[in-house]
TORVEX-917228 format. One record per residue (C-alpha): residue number from 1; residue in three letters; x, y negated, z negated. Coordinates in nm, 4 decimals. Example, Ala and Ser with C-alpha at 12.3 -4.5 7.8 and 13.67 -1.06 7.14 Angstrom:
<node><k>1</k><r>Ala</r><xx>1.2300</xx><yy>0.4500</yy><zz>-0.7800</zz></node>
<node><k>2</k><r>Ser</r><xx>1.3670</xx><yy>0.1060</yy><zz>-0.7140</zz></node>
//
This chain:
<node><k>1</k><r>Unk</r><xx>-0.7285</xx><yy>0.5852</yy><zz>0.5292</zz></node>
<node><k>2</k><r>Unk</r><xx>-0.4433</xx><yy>0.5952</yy><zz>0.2846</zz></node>
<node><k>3</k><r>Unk</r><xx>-0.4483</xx><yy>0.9128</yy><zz>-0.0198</zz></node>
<node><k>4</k><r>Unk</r><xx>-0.5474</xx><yy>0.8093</yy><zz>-0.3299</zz></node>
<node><k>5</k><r>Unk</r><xx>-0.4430</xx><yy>0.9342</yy><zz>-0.6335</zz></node>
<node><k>6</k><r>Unk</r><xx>-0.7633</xx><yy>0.9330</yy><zz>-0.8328</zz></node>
<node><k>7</k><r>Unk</r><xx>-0.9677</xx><yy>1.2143</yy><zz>-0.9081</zz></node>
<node><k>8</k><r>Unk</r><xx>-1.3120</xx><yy>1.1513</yy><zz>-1.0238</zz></node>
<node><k>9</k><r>Unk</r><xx>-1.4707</xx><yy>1.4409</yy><zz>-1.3150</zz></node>
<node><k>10</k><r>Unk</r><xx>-1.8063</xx><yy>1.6140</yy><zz>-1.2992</zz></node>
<node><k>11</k><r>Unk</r><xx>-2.0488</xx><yy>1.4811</yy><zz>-1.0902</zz></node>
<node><k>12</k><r>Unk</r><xx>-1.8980</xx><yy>1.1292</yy><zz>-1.0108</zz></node>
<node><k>13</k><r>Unk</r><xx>-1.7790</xx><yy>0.9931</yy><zz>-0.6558</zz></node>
<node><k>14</k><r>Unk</r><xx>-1.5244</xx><yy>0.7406</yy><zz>-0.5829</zz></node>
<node><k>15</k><r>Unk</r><xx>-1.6028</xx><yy>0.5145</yy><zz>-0.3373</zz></node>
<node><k>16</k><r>Unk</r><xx>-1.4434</xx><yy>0.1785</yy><zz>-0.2054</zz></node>
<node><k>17</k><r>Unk</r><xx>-1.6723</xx><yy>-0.0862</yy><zz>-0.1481</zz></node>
<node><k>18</k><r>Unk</r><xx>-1.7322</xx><yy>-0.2129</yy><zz>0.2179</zz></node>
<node><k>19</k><r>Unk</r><xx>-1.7390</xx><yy>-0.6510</yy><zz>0.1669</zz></node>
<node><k>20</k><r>Unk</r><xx>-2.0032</xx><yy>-0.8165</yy><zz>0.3919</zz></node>
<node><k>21</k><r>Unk</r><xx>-1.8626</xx><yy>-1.0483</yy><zz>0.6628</zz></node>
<node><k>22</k><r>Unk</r><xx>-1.9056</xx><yy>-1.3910</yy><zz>0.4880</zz></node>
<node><k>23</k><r>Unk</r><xx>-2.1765</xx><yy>-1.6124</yy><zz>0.6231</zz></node>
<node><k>24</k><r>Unk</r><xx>-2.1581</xx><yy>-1.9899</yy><zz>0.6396</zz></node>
<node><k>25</k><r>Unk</r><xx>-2.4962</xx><yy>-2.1573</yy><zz>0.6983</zz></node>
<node><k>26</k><r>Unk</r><xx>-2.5394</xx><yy>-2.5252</yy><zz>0.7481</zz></node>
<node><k>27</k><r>Unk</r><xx>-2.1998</xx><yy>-2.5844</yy><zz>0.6651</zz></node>
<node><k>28</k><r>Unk</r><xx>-2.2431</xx><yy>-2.4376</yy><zz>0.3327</zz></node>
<node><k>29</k><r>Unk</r><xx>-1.9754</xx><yy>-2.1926</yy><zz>0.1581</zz></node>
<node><k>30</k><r>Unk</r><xx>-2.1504</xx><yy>-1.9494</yy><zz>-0.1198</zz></node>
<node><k>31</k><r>Unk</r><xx>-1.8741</xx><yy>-1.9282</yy><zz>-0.3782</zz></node>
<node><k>32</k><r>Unk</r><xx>-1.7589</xx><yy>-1.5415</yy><zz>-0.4705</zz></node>
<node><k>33</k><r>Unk</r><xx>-1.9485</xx><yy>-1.5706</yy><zz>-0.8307</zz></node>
<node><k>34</k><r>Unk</r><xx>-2.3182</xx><yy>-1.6778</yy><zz>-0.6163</zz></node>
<node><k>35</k><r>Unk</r><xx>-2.2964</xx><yy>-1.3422</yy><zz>-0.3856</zz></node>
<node><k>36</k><r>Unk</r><xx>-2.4405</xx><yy>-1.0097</yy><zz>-0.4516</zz></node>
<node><k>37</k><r>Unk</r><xx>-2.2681</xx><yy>-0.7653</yy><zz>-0.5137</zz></node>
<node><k>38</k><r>Unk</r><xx>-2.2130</xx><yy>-0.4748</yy><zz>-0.2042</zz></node>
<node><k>39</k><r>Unk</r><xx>-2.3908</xx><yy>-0.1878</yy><zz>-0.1701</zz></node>
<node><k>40</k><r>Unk</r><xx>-2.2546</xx><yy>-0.0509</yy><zz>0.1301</zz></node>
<node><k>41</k><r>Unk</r><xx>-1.9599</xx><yy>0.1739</yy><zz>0.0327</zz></node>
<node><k>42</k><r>Unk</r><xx>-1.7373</xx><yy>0.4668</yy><zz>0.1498</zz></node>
<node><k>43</k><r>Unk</r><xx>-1.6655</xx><yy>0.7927</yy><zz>0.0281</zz></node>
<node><k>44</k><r>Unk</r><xx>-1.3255</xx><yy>0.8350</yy><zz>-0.1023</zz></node>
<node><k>45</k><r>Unk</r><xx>-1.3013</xx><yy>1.1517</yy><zz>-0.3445</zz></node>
<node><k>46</k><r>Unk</r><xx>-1.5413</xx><yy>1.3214</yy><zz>-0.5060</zz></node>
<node><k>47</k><r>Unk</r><xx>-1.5637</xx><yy>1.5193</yy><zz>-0.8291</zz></node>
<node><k>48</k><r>Unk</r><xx>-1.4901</xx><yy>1.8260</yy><zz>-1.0161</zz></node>
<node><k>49</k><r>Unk</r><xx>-1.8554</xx><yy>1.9229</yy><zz>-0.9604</zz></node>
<node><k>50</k><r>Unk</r><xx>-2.1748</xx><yy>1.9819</yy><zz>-1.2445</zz></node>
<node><k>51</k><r>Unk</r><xx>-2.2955</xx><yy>2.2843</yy><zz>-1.3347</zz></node>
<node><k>52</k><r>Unk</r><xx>-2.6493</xx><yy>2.4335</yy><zz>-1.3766</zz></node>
<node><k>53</k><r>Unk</r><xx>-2.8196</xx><yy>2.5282</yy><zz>-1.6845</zz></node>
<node><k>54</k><r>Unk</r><xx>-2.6863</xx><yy>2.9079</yy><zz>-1.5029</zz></node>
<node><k>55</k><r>Unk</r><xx>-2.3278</xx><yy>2.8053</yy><zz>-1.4429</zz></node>
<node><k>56</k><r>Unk</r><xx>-2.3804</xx><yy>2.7628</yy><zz>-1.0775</zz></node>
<node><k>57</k><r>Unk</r><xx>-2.2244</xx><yy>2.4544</yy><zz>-0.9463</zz></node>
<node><k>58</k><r>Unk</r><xx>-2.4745</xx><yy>2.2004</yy><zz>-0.7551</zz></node>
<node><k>59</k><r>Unk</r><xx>-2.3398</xx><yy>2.0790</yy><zz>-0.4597</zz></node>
<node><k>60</k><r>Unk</r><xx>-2.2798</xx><yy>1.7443</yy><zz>-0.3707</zz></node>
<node><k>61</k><r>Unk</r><xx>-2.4878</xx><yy>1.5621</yy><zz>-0.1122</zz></node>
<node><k>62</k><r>Unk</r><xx>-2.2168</xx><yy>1.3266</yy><zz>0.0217</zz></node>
<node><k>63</k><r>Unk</r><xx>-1.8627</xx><yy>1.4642</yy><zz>0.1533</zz></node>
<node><k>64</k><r>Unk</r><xx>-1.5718</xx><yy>1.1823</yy><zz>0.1896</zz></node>
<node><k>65</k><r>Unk</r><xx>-1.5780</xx><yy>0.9724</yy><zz>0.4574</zz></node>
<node><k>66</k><r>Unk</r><xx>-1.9128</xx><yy>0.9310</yy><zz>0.4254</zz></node>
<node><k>67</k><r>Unk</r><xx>-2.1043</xx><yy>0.5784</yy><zz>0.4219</zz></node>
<node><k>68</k><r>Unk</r><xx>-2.3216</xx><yy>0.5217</yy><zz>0.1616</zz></node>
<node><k>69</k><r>Unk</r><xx>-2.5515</xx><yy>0.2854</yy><zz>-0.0617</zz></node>
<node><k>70</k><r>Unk</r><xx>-2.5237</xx><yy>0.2440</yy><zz>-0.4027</zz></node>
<node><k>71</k><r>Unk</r><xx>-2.7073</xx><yy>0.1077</yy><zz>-0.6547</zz></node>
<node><k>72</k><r>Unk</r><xx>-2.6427</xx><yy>-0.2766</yy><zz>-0.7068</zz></node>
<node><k>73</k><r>Unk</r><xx>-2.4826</xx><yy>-0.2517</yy><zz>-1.0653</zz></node>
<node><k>74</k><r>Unk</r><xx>-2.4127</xx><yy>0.1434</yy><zz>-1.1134</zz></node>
<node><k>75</k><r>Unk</r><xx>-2.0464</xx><yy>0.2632</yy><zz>-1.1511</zz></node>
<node><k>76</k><r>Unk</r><xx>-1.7456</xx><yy>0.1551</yy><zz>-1.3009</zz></node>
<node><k>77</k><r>Unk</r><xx>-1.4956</xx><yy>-0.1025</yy><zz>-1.1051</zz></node>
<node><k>78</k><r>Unk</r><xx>-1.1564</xx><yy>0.0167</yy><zz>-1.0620</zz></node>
<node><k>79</k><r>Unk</r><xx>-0.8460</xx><yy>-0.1110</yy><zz>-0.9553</zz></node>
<node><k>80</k><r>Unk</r><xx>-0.5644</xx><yy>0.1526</yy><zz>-0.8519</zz></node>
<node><k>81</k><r>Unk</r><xx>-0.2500</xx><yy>-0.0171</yy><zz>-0.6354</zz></node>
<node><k>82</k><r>Unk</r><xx>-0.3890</xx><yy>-0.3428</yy><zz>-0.5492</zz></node>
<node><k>83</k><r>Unk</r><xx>-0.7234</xx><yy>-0.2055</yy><zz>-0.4074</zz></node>
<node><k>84</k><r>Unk</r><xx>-1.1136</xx><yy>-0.2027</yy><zz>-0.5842</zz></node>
<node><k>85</k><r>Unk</r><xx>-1.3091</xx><yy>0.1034</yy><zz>-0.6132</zz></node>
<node><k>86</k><r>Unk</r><xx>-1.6067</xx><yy>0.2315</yy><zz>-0.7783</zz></node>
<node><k>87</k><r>Unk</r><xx>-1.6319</xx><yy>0.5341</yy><zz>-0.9650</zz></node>
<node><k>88</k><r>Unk</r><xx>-2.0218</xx><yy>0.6504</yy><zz>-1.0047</zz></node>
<node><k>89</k><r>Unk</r><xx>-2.2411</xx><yy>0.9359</yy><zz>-1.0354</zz></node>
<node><k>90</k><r>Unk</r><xx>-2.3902</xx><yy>1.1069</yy><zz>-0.7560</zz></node>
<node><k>91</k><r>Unk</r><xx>-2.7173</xx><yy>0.9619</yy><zz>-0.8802</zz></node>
<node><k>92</k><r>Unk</r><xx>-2.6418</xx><yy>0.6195</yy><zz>-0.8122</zz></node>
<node><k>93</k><r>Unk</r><xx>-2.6072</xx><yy>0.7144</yy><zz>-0.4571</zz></node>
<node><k>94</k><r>Unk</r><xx>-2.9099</xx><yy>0.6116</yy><zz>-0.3076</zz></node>
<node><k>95</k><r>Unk</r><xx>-2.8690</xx><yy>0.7162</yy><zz>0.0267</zz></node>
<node><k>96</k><r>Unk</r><xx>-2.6037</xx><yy>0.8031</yy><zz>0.3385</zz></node>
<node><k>97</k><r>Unk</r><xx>-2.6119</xx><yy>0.5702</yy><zz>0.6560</zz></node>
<node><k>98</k><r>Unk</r><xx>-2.5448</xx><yy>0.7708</yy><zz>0.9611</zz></node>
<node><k>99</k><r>Unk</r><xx>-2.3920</xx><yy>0.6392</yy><zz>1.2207</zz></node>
<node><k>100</k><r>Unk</r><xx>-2.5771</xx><yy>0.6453</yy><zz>1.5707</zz></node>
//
């Protein structure tokens, strides 16, 4: 995994975007515009951190490298040297997949 250069504020996560295998059924070819979007993503960087109403900063449930799901239309779509990433709260995490 190459360094990027981005480093998301606050509470946000980058994460890059893991693309489903494509799937031809009976011959037929979904174009890119007909597919959902991914959910599955990894962990690149993560934020600054938030703070409590105390000034205590909440941890983040994720660390990089992690694999995650996000929420279908959450974030904001990057592009940084050729590549697509996400950057999106911590809340539009829905969950890490761990592997078995």
């Amino acid at each position: 995994m190459s360094k990027v250069n981005i480093k998301p504020l606050g509470d946000r996560v980058l994460v890059e975007e893991i693309e489903e295998k494509e799937q031809i059924k009976g011959g037929i070819v979904i174009p890119d515009s007909a597919k959902e979007k991914p959910q599955e993503a990894k962990v690149i960087a993560l934020g600054t951190g938030k703070l409590d109403e105390k000034g205590n900063k909440i941890l983040f449930d994720v660390k990089v490298g992690d694999t995650v799901l996000t929420s279908k239309y959450g974030g904001t779509e990057v592009k940084y040297n050729d590549k697509d990433y996400k950057i999106l709260s911590q809340s539009d995490i829905l969950a890490v997949i761990e592997s078995k």
